[in-house]
C-alpha positions as CSV (number, residue, x, y, z in Angstrom):
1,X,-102.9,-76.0,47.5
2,X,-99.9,-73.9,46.1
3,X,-100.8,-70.8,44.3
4,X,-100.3,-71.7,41.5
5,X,-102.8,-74.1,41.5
6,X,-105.2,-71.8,42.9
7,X,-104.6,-68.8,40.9
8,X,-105.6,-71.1,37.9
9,X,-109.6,-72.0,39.1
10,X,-110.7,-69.8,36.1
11,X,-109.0,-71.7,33.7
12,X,-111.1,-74.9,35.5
13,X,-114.3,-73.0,35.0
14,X,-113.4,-72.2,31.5
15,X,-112.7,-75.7,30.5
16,X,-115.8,-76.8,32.1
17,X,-117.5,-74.9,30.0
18,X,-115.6,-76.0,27.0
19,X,-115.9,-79.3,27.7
20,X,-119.9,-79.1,28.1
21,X,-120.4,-79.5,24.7
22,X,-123.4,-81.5,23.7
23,X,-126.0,-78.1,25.1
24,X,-128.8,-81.2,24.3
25,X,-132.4,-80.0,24.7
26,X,-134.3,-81.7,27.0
27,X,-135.9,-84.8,25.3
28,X,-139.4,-85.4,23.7
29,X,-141.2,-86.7,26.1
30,X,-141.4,-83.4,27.7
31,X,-140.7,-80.8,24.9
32,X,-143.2,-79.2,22.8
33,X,-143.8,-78.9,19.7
34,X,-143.1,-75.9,17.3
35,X,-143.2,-77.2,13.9
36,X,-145.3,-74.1,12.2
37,X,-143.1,-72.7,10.0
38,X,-141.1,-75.6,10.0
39,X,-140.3,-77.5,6.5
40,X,-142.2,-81.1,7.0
41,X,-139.5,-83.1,4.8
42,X,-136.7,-81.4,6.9
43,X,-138.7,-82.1,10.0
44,X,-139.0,-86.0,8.7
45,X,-135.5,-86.2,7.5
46,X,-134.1,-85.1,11.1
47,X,-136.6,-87.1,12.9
48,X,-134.7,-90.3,11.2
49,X,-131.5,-88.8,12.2
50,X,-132.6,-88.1,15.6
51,X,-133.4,-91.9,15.8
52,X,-130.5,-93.1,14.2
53,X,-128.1,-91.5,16.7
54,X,-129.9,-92.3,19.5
55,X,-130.1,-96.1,18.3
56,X,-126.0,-96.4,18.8
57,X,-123.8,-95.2,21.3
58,X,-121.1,-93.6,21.0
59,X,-119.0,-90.9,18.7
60,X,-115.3,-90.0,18.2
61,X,-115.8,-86.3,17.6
62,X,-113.3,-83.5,16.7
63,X,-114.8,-80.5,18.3
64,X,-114.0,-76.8,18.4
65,X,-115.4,-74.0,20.8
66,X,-115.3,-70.3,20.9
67,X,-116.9,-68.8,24.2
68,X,-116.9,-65.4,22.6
69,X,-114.0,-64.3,25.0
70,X,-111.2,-65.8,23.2
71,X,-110.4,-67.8,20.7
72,X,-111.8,-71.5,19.9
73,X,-110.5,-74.3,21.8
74,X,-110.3,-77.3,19.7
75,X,-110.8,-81.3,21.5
76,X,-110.8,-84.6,19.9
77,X,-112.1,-87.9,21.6
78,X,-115.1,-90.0,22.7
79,X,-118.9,-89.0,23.7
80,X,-121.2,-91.8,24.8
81,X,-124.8,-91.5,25.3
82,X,-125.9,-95.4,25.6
83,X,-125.6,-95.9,29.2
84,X,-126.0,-91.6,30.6
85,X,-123.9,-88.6,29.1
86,X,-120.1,-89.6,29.2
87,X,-117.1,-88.3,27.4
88,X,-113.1,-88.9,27.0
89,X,-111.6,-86.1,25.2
90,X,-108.2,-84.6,25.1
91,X,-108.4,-80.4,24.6
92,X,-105.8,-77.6,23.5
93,X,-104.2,-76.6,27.0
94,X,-102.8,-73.3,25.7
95,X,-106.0,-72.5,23.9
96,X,-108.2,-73.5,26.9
97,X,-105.5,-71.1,29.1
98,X,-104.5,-74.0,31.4
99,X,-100.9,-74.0,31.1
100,X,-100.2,-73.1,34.4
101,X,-101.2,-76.3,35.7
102,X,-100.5,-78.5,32.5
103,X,-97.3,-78.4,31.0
104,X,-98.4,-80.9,28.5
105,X,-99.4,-79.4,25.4
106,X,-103.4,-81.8,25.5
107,X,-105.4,-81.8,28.3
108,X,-106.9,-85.1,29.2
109,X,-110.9,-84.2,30.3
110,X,-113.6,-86.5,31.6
111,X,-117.1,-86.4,32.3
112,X,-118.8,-88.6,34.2
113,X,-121.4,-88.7,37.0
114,X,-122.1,-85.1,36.1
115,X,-118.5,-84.2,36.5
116,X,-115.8,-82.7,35.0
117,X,-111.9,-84.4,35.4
118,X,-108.4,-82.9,34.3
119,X,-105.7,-84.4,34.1
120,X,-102.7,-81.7,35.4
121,X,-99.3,-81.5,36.7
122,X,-99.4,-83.2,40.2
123,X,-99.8,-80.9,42.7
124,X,-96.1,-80.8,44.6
125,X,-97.1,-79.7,48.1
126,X,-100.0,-79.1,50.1
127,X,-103.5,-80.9,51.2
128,X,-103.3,-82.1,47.8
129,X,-99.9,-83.1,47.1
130,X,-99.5,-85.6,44.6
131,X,-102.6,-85.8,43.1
132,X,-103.1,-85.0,39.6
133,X,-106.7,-84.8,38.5
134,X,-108.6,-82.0,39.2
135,X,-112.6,-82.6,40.0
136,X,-115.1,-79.7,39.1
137,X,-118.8,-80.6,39.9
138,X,-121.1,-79.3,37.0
139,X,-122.9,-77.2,39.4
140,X,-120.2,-74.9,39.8
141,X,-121.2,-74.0,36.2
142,X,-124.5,-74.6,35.5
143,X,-126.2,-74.1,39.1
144,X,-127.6,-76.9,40.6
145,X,-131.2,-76.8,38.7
146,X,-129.3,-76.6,35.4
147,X,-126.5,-79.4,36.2
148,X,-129.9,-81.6,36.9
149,X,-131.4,-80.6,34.0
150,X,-128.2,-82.1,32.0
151,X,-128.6,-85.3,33.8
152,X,-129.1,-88.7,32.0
153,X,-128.2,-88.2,28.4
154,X,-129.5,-84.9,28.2
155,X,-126.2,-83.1,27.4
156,X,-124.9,-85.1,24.6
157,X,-125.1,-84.8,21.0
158,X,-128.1,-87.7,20.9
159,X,-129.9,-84.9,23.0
160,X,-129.0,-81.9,20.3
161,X,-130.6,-84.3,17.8
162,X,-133.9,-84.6,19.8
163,X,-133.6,-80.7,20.0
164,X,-134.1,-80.4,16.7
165,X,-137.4,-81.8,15.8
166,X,-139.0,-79.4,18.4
167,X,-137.5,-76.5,16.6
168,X,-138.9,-73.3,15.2
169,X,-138.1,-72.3,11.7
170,X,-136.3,-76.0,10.3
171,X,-135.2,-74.8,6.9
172,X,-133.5,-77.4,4.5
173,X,-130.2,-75.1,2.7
174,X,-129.4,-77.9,0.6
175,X,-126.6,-80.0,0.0
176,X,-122.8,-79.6,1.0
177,X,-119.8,-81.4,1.1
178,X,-118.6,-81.9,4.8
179,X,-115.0,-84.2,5.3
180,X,-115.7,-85.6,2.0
181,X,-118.8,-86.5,2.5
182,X,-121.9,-85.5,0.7
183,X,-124.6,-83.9,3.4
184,X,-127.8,-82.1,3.7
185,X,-127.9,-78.9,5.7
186,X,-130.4,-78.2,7.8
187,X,-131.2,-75.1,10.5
188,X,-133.7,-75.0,12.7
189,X,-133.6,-72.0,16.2
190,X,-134.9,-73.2,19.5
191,X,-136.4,-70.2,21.5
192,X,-136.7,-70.1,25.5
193,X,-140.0,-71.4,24.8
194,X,-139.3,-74.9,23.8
195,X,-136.5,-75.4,25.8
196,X,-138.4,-77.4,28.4
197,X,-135.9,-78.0,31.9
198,X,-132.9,-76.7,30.0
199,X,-134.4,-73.1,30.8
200,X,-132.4,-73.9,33.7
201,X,-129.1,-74.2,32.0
202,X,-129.8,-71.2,29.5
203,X,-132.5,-69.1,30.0
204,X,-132.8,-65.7,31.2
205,X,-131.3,-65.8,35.2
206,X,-129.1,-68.7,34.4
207,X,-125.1,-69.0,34.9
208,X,-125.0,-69.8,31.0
209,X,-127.3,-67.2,30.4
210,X,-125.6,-64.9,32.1
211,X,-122.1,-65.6,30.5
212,X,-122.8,-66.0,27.3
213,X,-126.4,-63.5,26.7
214,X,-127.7,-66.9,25.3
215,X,-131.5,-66.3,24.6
216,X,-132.0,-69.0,22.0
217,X,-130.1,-71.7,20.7
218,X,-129.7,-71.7,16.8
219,X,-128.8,-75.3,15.1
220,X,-127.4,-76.1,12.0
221,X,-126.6,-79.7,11.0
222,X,-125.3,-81.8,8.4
223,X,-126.8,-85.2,7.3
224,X,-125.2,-87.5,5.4
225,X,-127.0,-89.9,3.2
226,X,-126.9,-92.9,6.0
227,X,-128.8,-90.6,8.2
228,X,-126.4,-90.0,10.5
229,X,-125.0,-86.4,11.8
230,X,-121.4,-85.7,9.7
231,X,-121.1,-81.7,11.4
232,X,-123.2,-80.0,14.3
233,X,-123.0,-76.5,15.4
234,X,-124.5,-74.6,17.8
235,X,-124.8,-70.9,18.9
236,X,-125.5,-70.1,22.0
237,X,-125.4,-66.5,23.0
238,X,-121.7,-65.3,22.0
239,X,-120.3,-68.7,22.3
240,X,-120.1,-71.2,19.2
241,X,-119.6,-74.7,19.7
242,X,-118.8,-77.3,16.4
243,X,-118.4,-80.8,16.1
244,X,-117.7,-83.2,13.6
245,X,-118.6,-87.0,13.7
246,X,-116.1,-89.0,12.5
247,X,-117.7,-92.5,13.6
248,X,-120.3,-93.6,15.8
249,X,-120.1,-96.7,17.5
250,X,-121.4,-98.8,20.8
251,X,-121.6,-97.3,23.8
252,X,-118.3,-96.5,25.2
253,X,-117.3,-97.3,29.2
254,X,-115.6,-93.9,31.0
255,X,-114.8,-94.1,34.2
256,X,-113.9,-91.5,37.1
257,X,-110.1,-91.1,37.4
258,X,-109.1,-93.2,41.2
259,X,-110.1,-90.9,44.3
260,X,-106.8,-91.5,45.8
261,X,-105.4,-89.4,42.3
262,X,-108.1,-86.7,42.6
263,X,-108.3,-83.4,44.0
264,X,-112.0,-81.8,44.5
265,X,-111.8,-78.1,43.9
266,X,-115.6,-77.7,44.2
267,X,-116.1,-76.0,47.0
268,X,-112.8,-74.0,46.7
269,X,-114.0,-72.4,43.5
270,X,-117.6,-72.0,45.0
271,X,-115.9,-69.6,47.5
272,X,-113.6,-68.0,45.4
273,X,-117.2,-67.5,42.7
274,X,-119.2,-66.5,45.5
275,X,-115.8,-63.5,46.8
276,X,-116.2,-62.1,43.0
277,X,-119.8,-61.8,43.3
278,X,-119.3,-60.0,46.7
279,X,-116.2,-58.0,45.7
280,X,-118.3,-56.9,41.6
C-alpha cells in the first residue's frame, strides 16, 4: 500500500462515520416506552409516519453532516430499508477530507452487509494495486456490539422514525414550510434510557460515545400532510446530521462493489487505531 493511501485511513474513518447516517433506534419490539410528557396527538401523528415509511422502501435523500470537528459534509443518493439497511450515495470529497485518495470532486460510498465502500483513485502499486474501492467494516467504527446493534434495518431513517414514538418530551412546534412543502414539526429527545441495543452504538463507553460526548439523541422532524418525513435531524453529541426526503420509493437493490476491485483496509486501520491508543 503506498503511503499515500495509508496516510489517508483517517479520512476512511471519518467518512464512515459520515456516511452512517440513519443513527435508527432500535425498533419497538424491544424499546420502551416513554410517552409521559409526551403530546398524545404528536405521538399519534408520528406513529402514522413511523408506519408510512416503514410501509415503502426506499428514499433519495440529500443529506448534510457536521461531526463537530469540521465543517458539514453534504451527500445526495439512495437509502433502502425494505430488504436490510442499504445505501448509494455520492459525498463531498474535499469536505469529507479524502482528496488524497480521490481526485474526483464526489465520492461514490456504499453500504451494504454492514459495510462501508469508496470508490478512490486506484491504488498504483503494492498488494493492492489496481484496485479502487476501499472496504471499511462498521466495526472499525462502532465496535463490534454496536455494528450488531445496527444490523437489519436498524440504521436507516425507517429506524429514526420508530425512534421517535418511544421518545421523551414529543412536542408539536407547529407548522413550517420545508422544500416547498407545507410540514408539521415535531421534537421529541431520546435519553440512554430508551435506547434499547443502540446503548452499544452511543452510550456512555461507546466509540460514538466517546467521539462525539453523545449522551442522548435529540430529534426533530418534519411531516408533510401525506404523512411522510419531508426533513430529519439529528443531534448527537457535537455531531449534527440532516436529511431531506425528496422521494420515497420501492426498495432499492445495492450491491457490494466486485472483490477482484476491492481493497479491505480493516484490519490495517484496526492496527493503526489500536498504535494511537497505545501511543495517547
Amino acid at each position: 500500500m503506498t503511503k499515500r493511501h495509508t496516510a489517508a485511513w483517517t479520512a476512511f474513518t471519518t467518512a464512515a462515520l459520515v456516511a452512517a447516517s440513519g443513527c435508527g433506534t432500535e425498533s419497538a419490539k424491544t424499546a420502551v416506552k416513554a410517552v409521559e410528557k409526551a403530546d398524545t396527538k404528536a405521538m399519534a401523528a408520528l406513529a402514522r409516519a413511523t408506519d408510512r415509511t416503514q410501509a415503502l422502501g426506499s428514499a433519495e435523500v440529500r443529506m448534510t453532516t457536521d461531526t463537530g470537528t469540521s465543517g458539514p459534509i453534504a451527500m445526495k443518493g439512495t437509502y433502502s430499508w425494505g430488504d436490510g439497511y442499504v445505501f448509494d450515495v455520492r459525498m463531498d470529497t474535499k469536505a469529507a477530507n479524502m482528496q488524497a485518495v480521490n481526485h474526483s470532486p464526489t465520492t461514490h460510498v456504499l453500504f451494504v452487509d454492514g459495510a462501508y465502500y469508496y470508490d478512490v483513485d486506484p491504488f498504483p502499486s503494492g498488494p493492492y494495486q489496481g484496485k479502487d474501492w476501499i472496504k471499511v467494516d462498521g466495526s472499525v467504527l462502532f465496535g463490534k456490539k454496536g455494528a450488531q446493534a445496527l444490523s437489519g434495518d436498524n440504521g436507516s431513517p425507517s429506524a429514526s422514525m420508530k425512534g421517535l414514538k418511544y421518545a421523551k418530551d414529543v412536542q408539536n412546534l407547529g407548522t413550517q414550510t420545508v422544500n416547498g412543502r407545507r410540514t408539521t414539526h415535531y421534537r421529541g429527545v431520546i435519553d440512554s434510557a430508551h435506547m434499547g441495543r443502540l446503548r452499544d452504538v452511543y452510550g456512555e463507553g461507546s466509540p460514538m460515545s466517546k467521539a462525539t460526548g453523545a449522551k442522548s439523541i435529540l430529534m426533530d422532524v418534519w411531516v408533510g400532510p401525506d404523512d411522510l418525513p419531508v426533513r430529519l435531524k439529528e443531534k448527537i453529541g457535537v455531531m449534527t446530521i440532516g436529511m431531506d426526503f425528496d422521494k420515497f420509493g420501492k426498495t432499492a437493490t445495492v450491491k457490494a462493489p466486485p472483490a477482484a476491485r476491492t481493497a479491505d483496509l480493516t484490519e490495517v486501520i484496526e492496527k493503526q487505531q489500536k498504535q494511537q491508543r497505545q501511543q495517547g
